[in-house]
C-alpha positions in Angstrom: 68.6 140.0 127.5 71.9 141.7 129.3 73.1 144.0 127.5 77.4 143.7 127.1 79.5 145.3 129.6 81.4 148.4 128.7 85.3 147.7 128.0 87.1 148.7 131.3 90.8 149.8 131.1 93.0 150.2 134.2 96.0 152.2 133.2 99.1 152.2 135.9 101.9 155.0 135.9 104.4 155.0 138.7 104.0 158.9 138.3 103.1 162.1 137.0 106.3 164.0 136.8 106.7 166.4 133.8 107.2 164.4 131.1 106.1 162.1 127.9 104.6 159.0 130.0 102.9 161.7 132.1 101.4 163.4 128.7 100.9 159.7 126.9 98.9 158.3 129.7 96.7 161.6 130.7 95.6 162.1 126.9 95.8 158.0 126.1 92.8 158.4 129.2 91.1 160.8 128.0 90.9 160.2 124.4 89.4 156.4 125.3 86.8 157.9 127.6 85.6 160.0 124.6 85.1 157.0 122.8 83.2 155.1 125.1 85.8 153.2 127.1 85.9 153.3 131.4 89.0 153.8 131.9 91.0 155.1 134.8 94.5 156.5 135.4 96.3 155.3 138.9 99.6 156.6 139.5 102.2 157.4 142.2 103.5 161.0 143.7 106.4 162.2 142.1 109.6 163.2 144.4 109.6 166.9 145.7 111.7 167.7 143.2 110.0 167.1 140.7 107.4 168.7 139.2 103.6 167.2 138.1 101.7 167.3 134.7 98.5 167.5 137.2 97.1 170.5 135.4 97.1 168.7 132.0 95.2 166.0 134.4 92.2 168.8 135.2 92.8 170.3 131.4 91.8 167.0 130.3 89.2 165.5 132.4 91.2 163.0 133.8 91.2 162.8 137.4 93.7 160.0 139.1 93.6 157.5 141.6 96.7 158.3 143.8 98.1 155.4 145.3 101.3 157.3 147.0 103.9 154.7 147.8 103.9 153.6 143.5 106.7 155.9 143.1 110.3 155.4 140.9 112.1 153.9 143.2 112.0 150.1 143.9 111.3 149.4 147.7 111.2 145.7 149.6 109.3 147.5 151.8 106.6 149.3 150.0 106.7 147.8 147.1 104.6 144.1 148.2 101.7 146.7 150.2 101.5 148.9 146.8 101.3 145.1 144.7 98.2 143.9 147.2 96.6 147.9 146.7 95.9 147.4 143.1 94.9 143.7 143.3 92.4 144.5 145.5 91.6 148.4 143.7 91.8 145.7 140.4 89.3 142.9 142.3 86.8 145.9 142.3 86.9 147.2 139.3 87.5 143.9 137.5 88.9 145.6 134.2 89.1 143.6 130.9 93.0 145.1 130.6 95.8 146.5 132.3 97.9 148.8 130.6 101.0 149.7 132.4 103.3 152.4 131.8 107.3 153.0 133.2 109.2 150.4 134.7 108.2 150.5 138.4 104.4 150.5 137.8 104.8 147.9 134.7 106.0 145.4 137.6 103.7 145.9 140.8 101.0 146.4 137.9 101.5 143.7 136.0 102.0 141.5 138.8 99.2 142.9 140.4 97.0 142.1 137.4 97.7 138.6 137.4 96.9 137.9 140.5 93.7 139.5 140.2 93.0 137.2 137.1 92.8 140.7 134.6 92.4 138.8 131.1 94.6 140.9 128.9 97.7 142.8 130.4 99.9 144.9 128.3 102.7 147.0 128.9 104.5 150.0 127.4 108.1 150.8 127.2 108.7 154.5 127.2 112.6 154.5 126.8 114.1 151.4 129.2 116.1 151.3 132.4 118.6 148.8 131.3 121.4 151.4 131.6 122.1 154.8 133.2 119.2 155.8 135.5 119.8 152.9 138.6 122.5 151.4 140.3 123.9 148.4 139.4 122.5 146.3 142.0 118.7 148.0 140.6 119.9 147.5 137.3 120.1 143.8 137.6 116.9 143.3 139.4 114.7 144.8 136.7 116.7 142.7 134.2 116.0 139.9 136.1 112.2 141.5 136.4 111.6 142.1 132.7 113.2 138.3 131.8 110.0 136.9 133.8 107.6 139.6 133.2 107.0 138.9 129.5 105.3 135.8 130.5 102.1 137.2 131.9 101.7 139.9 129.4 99.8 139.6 126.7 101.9 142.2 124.7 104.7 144.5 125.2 104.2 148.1 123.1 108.0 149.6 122.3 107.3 153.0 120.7 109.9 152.3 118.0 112.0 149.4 115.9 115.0 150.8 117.4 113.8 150.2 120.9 112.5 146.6 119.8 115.6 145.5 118.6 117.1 146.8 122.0 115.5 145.0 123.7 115.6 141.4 122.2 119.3 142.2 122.3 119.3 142.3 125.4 117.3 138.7 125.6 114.2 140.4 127.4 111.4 139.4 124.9 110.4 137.3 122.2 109.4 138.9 119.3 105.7 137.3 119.3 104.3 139.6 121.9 106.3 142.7 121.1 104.4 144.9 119.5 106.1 149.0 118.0 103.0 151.5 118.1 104.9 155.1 117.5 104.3 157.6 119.8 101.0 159.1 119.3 100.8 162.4 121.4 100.0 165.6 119.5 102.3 168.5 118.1 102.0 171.6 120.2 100.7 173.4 117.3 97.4 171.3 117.0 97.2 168.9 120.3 97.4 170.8 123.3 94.9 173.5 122.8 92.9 171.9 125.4 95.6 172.6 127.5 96.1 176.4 127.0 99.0 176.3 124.6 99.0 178.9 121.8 99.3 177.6 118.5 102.0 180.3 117.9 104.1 179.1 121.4 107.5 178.7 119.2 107.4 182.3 118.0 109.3 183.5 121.6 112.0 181.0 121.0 112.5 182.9 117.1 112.9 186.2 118.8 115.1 185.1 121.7 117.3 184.0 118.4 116.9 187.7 117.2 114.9 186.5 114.1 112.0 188.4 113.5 109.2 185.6 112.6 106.8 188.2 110.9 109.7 189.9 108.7 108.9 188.9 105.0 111.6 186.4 103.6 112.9 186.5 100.6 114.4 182.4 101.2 113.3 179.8 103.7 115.4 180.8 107.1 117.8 178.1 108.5 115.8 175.5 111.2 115.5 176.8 114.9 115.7 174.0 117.6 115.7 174.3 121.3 115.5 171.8 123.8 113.8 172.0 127.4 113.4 169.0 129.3 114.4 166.5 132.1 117.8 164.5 130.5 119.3 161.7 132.5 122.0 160.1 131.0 120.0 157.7 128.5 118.1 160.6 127.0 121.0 163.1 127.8 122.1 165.6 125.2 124.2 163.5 123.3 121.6 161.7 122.3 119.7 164.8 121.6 122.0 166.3 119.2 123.1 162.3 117.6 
């Protein structure tokens, strides 16, 4: 009697530049493996100027497969060669799912996954680039992308009813497959031990405000905030402080 095969997860992200994809995806592998699941993380190489969440990569246990050319951009060049590298990486491995993340790697992946016959194929939305981060020409084409795309996936994650109802405004899904799962990375404070934070990392920012976190209060001191991140216009500092 055969036993039954382990689940096998194939997770696509076009890259690991500093960011919440980068952080979602390393931990999302990691946190499966504990429990059992093969799983695997391919992703691009992030432009020189960007940086890399590599060392959460190591922190974690999560080593990727680097498939260089999956990258941001869109390329009629590149992009059909990276397409037939995960079909075939996929014909190997012959995962039960595909679970792509970021535009660029939720269409070669997606694609890819279909050809290769992958039973379930899901992808995640982290944000969208309807608006603000390509040209217009670029614009259009992943409109025209994410229309037909919905058709071979199995479900679409959004990581909020906000972002849901974006999106069917903008007539790229049904709501049958669309599927909100909030954002489930840890706080500093508790998640990212593993990772050498200090579980007292906000104290610096308090002091750089000339408030003195171990002076005794006698009432609760106003909020602190700071913000330290990549912002392109969607995700720019109005939105921040909306």
């Amino acid at each position: 009697m055969t036993s039954e095969p382990a689940l096998r997860v194939e997770r696509v992200n076009a890259r690991l530049n500093i960011g919440g994809p980068a952080i979602y995806t390393i931990l999302l592998t990691s946190r499966l493996r504990e429990r059992g699941i093969d799983t695997e993380l391919i992703t691009g190489v992030e432009a020189p100027h960007e940086g890399n969440m590599l060392a959460l990569a190591e922190a974690n246990g999560v080593k990727p497969h680097i498939i260089p050319a999956l990258g941001r951009e869109l390329s009629p060049v590149r992009d059909p060669a990276v397409v037939f590298k995960l079909y075939r990486r996929f014909r190997q491995t012959r995962p039960h799912i595909v679970d792509t993340h970021t535009a660029k790697a939720g269409a070669v992946g997606r694609t890819a996954a279909w050809l290769a016959r992958v039973p379930i194929r899901i992808h995640t939305f982290h944000g969208h680039v309807f608006h603000g981060y390509f040209s217009p020409a670029k614009t259009r084409l992943f409109v025209r992308l994410e229309t037909d795309l919905p058709r071979i996936s199995k479900r679409i994650v959004l990581l909020g009813q906000r972002q849901r109802d974006a999106i069917i405004g903008l007539g790229l899904g049904h709501p049958e497959p669309l599927e909100v799962i909030p954002l489930g990375t840890p706080h500093p404070r508790r998640g990212y031990a593993r990772a050498g934070r200090s579980p007292r990392a906000a104290r610096p920012s308090r002091r750089a405000l000339r408030a003195d976190p171990d002076r005794p209060r006698r009432r609760r001191p106003p909020p602190a905030a700071g913000r330290s991140r990549r912002a392109p216009p969607p995700r720019g500092l109005k939105c921040f402080s909306a």
